[in-house]
ROTORVEX-776622 format. One line per field, with one value per residue: residue number from 1; residue in one letter; x, y, z of N, C-alpha, C in turn. Coordinates in pm, 1 decimal. Layout:
num	[NUM;...] .
residu	[a;...] .
n_xx	[X;...] .
n_yy	[Y;...] .
n_zz	[Z;...] .
ca_xx	[X;...] .
ca_yy	[Y;...] .
ca_zz	[Z;...] .
c_xx	[X;...] .
c_yy	[Y;...] .
c_zz	[Z;...] .
***
This chain:
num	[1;2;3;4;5;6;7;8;9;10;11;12;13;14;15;16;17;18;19;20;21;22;23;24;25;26;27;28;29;30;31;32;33;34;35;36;37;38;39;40;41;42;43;44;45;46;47;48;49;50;51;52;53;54;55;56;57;58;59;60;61;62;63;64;65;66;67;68;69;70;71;72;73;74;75;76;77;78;79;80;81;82;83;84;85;86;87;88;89;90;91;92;93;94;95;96;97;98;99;100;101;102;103;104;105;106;107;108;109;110;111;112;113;114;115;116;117;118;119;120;121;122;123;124;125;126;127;128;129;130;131;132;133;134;135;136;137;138;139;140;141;142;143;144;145;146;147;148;149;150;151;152;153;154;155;156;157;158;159;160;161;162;163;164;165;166;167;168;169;170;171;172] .
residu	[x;x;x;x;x;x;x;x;x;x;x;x;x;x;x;x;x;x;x;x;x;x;x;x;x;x;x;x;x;x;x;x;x;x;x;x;x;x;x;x;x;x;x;x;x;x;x;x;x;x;x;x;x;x;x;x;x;x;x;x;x;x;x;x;x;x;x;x;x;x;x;x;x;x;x;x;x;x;x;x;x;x;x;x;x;x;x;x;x;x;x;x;x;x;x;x;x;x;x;x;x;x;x;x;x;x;x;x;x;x;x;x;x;x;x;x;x;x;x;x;x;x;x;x;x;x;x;x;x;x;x;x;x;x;x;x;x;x;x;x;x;x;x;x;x;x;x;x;x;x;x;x;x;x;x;x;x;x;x;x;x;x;x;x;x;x;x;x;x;x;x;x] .
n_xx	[-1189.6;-1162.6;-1325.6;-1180.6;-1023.3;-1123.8;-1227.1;-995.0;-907.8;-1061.8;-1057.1;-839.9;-836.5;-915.6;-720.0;-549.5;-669.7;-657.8;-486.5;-170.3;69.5;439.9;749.1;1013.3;1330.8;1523.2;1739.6;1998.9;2008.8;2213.6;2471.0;2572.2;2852.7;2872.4;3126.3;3158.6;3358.8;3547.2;3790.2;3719.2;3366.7;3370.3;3442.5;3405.1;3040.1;2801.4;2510.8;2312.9;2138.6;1887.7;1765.0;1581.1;1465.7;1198.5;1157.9;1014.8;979.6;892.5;896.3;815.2;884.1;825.2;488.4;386.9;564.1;712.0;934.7;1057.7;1172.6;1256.6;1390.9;1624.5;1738.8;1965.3;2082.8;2245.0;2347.7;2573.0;2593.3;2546.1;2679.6;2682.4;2766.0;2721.7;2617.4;2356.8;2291.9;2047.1;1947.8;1702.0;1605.0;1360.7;1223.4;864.4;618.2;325.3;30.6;-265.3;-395.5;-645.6;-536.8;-547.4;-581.9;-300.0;-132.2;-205.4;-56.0;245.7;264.4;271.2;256.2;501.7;686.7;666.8;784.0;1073.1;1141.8;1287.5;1513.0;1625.0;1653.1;1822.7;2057.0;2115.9;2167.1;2397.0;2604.3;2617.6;2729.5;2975.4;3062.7;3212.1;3015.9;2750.3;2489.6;2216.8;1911.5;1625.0;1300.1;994.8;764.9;488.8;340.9;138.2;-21.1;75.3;60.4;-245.2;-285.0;-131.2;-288.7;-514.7;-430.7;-392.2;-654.9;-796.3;-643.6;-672.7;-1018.6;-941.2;-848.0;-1051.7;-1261.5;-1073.7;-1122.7;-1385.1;-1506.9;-1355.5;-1494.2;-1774.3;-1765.1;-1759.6] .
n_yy	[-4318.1;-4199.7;-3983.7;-3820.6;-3685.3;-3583.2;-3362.4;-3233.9;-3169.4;-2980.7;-2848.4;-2673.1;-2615.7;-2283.9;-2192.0;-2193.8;-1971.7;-1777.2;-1445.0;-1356.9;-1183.6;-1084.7;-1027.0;-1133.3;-1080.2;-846.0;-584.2;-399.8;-340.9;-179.1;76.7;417.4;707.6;989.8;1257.9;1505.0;1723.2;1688.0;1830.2;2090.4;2100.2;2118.4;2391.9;2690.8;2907.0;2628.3;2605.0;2393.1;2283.2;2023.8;1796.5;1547.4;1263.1;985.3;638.5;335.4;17.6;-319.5;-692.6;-1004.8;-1237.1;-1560.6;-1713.4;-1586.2;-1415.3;-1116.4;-863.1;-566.6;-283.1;16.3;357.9;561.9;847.2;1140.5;1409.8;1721.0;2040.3;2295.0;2642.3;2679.8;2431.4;2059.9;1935.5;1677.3;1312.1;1073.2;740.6;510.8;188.5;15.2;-294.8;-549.6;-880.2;-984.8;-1170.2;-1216.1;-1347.9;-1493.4;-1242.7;-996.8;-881.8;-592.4;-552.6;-664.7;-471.1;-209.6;-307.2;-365.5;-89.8;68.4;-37.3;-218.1;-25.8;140.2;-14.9;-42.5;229.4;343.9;199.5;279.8;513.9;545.9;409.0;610.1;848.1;738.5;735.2;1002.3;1129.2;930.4;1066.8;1275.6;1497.1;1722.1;1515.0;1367.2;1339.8;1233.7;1331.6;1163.8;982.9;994.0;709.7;631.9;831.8;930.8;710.1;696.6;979.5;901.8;718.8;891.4;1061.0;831.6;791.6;1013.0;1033.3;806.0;885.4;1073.5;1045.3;841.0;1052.0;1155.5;979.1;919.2;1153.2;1159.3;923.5;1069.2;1200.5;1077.2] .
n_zz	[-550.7;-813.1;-758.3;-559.7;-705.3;-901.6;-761.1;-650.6;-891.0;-950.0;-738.3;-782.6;-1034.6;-1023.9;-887.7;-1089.8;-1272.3;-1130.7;-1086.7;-1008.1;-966.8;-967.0;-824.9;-996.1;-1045.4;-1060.5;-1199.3;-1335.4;-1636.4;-1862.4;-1780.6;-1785.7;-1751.4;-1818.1;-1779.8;-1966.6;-1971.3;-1768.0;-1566.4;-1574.6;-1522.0;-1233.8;-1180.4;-1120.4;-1047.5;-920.6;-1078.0;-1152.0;-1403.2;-1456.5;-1693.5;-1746.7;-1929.6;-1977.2;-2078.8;-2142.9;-2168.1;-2279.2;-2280.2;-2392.8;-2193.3;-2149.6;-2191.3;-1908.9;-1816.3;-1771.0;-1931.5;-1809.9;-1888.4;-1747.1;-1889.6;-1808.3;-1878.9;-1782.2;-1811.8;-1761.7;-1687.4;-1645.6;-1634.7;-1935.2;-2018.1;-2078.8;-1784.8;-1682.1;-1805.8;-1772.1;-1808.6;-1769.8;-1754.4;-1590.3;-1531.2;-1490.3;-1443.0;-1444.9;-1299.8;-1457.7;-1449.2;-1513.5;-1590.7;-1755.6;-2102.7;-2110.0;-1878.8;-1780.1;-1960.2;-1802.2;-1556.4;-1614.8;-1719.8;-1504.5;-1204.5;-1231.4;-1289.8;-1063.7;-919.1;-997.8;-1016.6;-812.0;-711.9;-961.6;-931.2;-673.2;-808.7;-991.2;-781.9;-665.4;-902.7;-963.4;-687.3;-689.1;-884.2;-850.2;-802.2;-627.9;-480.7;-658.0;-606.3;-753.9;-813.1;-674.0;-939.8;-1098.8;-1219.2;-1272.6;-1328.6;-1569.9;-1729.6;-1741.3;-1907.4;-2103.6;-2245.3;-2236.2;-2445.8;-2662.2;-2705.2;-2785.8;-3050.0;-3123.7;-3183.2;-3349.9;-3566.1;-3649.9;-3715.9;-3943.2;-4092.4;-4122.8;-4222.6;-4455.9;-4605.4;-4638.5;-4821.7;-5035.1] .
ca_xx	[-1060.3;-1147.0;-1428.8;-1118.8;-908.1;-1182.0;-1271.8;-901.0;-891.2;-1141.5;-1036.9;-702.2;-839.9;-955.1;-582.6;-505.5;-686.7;-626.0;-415.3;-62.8;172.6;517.2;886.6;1125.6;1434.9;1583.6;1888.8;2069.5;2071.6;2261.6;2483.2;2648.1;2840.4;2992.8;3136.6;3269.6;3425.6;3631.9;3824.4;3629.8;3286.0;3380.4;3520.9;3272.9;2934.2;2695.0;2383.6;2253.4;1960.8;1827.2;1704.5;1508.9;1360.8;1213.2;1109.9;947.4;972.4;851.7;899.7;766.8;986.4;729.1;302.6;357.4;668.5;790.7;1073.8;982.0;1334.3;1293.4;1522.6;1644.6;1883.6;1928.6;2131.8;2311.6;2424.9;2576.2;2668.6;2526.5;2758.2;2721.5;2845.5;2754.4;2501.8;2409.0;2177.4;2061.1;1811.2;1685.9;1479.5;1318.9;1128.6;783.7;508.3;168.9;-62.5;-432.4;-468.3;-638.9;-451.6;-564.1;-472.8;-166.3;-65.7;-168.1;20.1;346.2;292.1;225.5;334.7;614.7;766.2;680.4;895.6;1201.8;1219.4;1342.4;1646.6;1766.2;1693.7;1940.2;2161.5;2147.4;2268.4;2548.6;2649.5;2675.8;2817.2;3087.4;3158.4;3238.5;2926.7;2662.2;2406.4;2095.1;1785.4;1525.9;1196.6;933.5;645.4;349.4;333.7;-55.0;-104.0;143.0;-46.5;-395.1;-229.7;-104.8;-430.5;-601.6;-365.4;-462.4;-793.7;-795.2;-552.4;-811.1;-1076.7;-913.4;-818.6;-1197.6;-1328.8;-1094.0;-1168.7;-1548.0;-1516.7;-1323.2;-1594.8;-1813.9;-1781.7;-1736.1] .
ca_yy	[-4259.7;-4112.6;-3841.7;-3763.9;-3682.9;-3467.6;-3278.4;-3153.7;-3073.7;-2875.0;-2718.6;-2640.7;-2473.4;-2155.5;-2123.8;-2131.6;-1852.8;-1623.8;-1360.2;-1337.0;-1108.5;-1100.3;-951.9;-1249.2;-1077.7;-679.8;-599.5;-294.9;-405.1;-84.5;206.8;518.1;807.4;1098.8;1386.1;1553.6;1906.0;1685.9;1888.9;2248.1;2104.1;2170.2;2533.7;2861.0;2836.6;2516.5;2629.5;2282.1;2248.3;1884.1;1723.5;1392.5;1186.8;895.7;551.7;189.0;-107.4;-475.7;-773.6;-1133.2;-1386.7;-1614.3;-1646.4;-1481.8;-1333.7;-997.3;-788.7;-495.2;-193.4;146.7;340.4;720.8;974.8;1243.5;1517.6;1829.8;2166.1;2454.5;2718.4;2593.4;2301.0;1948.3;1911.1;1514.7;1290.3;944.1;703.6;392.8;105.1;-55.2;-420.0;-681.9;-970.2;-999.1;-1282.5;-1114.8;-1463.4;-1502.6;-1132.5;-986.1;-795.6;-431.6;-510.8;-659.1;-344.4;-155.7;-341.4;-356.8;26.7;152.7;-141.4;-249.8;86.8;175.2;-112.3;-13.6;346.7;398.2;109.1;362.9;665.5;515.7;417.4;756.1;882.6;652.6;740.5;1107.2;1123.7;891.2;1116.2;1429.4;1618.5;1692.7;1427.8;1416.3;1279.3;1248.6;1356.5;1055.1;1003.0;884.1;656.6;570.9;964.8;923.0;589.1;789.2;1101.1;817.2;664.6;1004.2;1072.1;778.1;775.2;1131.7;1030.9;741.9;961.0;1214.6;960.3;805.2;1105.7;1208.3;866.2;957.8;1267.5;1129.9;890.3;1121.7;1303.6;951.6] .
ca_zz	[-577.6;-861.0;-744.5;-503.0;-815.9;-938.2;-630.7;-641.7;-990.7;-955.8;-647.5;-853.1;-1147.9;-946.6;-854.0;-1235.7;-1336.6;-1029.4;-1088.0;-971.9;-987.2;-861.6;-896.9;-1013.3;-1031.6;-1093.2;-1263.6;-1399.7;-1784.7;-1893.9;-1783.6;-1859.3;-1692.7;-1864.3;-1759.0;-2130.4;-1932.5;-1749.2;-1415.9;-1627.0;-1440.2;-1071.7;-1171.2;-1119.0;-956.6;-921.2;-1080.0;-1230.7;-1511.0;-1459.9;-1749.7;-1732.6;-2012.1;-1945.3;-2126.0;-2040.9;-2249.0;-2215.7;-2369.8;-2335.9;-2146.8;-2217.9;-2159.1;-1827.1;-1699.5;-1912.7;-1896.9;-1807.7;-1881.8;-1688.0;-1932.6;-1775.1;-1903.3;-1738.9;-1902.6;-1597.2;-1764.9;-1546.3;-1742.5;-2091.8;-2048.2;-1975.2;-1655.1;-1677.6;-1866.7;-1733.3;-1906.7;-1708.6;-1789.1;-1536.6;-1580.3;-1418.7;-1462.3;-1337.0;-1339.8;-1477.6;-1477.7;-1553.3;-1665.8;-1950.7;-2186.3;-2074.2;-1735.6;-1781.6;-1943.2;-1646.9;-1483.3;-1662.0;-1728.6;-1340.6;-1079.0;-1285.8;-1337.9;-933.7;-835.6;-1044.0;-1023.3;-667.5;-744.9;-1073.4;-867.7;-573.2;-875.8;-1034.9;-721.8;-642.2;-967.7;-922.4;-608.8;-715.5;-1060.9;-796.6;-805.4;-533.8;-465.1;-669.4;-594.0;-890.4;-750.5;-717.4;-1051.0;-1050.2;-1312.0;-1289.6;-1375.6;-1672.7;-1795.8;-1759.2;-1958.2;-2220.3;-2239.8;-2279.7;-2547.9;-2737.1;-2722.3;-2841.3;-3153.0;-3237.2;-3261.1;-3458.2;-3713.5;-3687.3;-3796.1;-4077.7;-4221.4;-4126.3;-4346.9;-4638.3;-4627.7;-4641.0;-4962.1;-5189.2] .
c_xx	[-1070.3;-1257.9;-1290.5;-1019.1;-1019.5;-1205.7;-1104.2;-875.3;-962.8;-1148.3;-890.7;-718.9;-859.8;-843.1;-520.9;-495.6;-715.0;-521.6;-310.4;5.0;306.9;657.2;983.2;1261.0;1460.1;1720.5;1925.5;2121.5;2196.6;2308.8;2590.1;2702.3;2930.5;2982.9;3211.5;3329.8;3522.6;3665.2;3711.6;3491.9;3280.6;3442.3;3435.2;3153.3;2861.7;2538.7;2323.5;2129.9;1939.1;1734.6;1658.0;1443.5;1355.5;1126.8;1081.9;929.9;956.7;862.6;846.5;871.6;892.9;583.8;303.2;453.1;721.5;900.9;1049.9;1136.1;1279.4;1402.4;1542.8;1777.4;1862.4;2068.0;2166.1;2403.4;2409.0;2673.1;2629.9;2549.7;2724.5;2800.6;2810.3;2605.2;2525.0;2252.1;2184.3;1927.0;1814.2;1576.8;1452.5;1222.3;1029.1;680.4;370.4;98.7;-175.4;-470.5;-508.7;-573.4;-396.9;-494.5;-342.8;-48.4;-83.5;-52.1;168.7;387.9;315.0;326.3;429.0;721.9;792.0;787.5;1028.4;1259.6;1280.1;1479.9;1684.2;1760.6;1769.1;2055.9;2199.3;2244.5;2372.8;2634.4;2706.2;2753.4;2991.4;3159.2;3161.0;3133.3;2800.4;2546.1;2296.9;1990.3;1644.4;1387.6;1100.0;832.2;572.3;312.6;197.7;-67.4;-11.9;70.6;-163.5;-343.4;-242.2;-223.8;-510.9;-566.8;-423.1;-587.4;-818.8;-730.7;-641.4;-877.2;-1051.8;-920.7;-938.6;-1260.1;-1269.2;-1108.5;-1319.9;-1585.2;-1482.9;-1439.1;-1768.6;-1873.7;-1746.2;-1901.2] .
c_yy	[-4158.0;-3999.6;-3798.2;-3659.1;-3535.8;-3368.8;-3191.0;-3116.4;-2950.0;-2744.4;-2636.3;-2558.7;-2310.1;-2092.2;-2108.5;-2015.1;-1752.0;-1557.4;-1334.6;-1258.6;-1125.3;-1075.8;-1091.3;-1218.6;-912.3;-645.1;-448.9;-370.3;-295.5;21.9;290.7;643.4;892.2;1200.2;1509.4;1656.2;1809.7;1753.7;2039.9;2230.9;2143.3;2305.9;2608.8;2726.0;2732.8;2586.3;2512.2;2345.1;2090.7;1869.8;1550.4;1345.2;1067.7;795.5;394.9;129.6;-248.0;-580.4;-897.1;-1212.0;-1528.0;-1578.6;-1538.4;-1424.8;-1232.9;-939.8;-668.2;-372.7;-29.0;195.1;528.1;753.2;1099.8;1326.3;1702.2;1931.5;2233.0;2535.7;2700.8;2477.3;2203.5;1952.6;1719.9;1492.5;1130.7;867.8;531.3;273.5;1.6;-142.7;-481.8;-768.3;-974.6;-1132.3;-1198.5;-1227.6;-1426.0;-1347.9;-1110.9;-876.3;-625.4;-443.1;-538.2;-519.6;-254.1;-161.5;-352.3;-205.2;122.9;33.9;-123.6;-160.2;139.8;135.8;-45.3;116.3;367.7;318.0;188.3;441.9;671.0;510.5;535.6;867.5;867.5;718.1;901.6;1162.4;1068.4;932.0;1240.9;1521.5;1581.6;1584.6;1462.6;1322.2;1282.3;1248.9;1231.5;1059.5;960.4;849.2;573.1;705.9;956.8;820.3;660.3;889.2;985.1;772.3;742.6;996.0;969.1;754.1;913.4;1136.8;917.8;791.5;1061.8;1129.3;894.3;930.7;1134.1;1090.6;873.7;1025.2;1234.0;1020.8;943.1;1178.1;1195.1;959.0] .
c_zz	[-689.4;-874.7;-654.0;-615.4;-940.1;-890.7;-638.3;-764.6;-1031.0;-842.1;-706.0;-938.2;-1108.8;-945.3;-1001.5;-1284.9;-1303.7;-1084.7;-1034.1;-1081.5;-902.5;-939.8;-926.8;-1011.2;-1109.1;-1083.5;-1354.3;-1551.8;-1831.1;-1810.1;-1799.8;-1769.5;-1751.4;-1767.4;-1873.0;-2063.4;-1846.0;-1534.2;-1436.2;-1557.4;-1320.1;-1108.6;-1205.4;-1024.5;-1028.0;-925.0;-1135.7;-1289.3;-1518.5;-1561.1;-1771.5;-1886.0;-1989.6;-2036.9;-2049.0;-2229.1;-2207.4;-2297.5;-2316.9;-2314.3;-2185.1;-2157.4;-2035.5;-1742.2;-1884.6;-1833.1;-1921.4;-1756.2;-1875.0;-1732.1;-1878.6;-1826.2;-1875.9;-1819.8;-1746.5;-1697.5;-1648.0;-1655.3;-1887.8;-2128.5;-2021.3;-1921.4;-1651.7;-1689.9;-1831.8;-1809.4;-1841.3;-1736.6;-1676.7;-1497.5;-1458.2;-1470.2;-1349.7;-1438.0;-1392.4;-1523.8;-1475.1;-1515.1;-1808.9;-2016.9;-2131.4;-1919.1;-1672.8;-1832.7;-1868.5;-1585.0;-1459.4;-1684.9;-1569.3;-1225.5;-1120.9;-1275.1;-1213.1;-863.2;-902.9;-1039.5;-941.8;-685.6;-857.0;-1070.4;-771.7;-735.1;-945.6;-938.6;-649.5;-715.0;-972.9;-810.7;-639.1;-823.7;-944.5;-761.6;-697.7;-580.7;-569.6;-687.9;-667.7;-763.7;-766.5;-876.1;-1015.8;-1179.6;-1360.1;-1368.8;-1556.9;-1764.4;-1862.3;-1904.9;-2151.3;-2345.4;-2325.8;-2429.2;-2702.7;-2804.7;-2815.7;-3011.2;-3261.5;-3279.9;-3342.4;-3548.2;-3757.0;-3728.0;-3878.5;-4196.3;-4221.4;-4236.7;-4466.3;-4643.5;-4664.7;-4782.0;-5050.3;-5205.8] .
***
C-alpha cells in the first residue's frame, strides 16, 4: 500500500512543476468618456488626430495568479480640439504556475496583454460609437516587439550606467 502511495506521489510532482497558464477571469476595472466641446464636436469637417498611449501593470494575487491592467487613453482632436478623450483599464487575472521569474514576465508582458487588448479595443469602440462619433478601431500591437524594444532599452541603460561607474572607478 504504501509503494502505491509513492508511485503516485511521484507521478504527481511532475504535474506540480509543469507550467500552466490560464485566463481566470477579465474585467473592465476603469472607465472614462469625455467629450469637453460638447454639440461644437459634430460641427465643420471630421479630420481626426488619434492619439494612443499605452500602459501594463501587474500585481500579485498571490504565488501564482496576477493581475495583469491593460491601461489605454486615447486622446481625438479635429481642429486642435478635443473632440473626445477616453481612458480605459482593462484587467484580468491569470494563473502563471511553475515559471521562472524571466518568463513569467514574458508572459505577463506579451500573452497577458494579447488576451486583453482586443476586449478594450471592442470597448473603445462601443464607447465611441455610443458618444456620437464615427467608429474607431485601434489598429492591432504586437506586444512581443514592444517587450523586445523594452528589453533592448534596458539592457542598453544597464550598460551605460556599468560603465560610468566603470570610469568613475577608474580614476580613484
Amino acid at each position: 500500500m504504501s509503494e502505491e502511495n509513492q508511485v503516485d506521489a511521484a507521478a504527481a510532482a511532475p504535474e506540480a512543476n509543469k507550467m500552466q497558464f490560464a485566463l481566470q477571469r477579465m474585467y473592465i476595472k476603469d472607465v472614462s468618456f469625455e467629450s469637453p466641446q460638447g454639440y461644437k464636436a459634430f460641427q465643420g469637417e471630421w479630420k481626426p488626430e488619434v492619439n494612443l498611449d499605452l500602459n501594463m501593470g501587474r500585481d500579485a494575487v498571490d504565488d501564482n495568479n496576477w493581475e495583469v491592467t491593460l491601461s489605454l487613453t486615447i486622446t481625438v482632436k479635429n481642429a486642435e480640439e478635443t473632440a473626445f478623450l477616453i481612458e480605459i483599464h482593462q484587467a484580468g487575472i491569470f494563473l502563471c504556475g511553475g515559471m521562472e521569474e524571466e518568463q513569467r514576465r514574458y508572459v505577463l508582458n506579451t500573452t497577458c496583454a494579447e488576451i486583453l487588448f482586443p476586449y478594450a479595443r471592442e470597448a473603445v469602440d462601443n464607447l465611441v460609437t455610443k458618444g456620437g462619433f464615427p467608429a474607431l478601431m485601434l489598429s492591432p500591437i504586437n506586444f512581443q516587439a514592444l517587450y523586445q524594444q523594452a528589453m533592448a532599452q534596458r539592457a542598453d541603460q544597464e550598460a551605460k550606467a556599468g560603465t560610468a561607474e566603470g570610469g568613475a572607478d577608474a580614476t580613484h
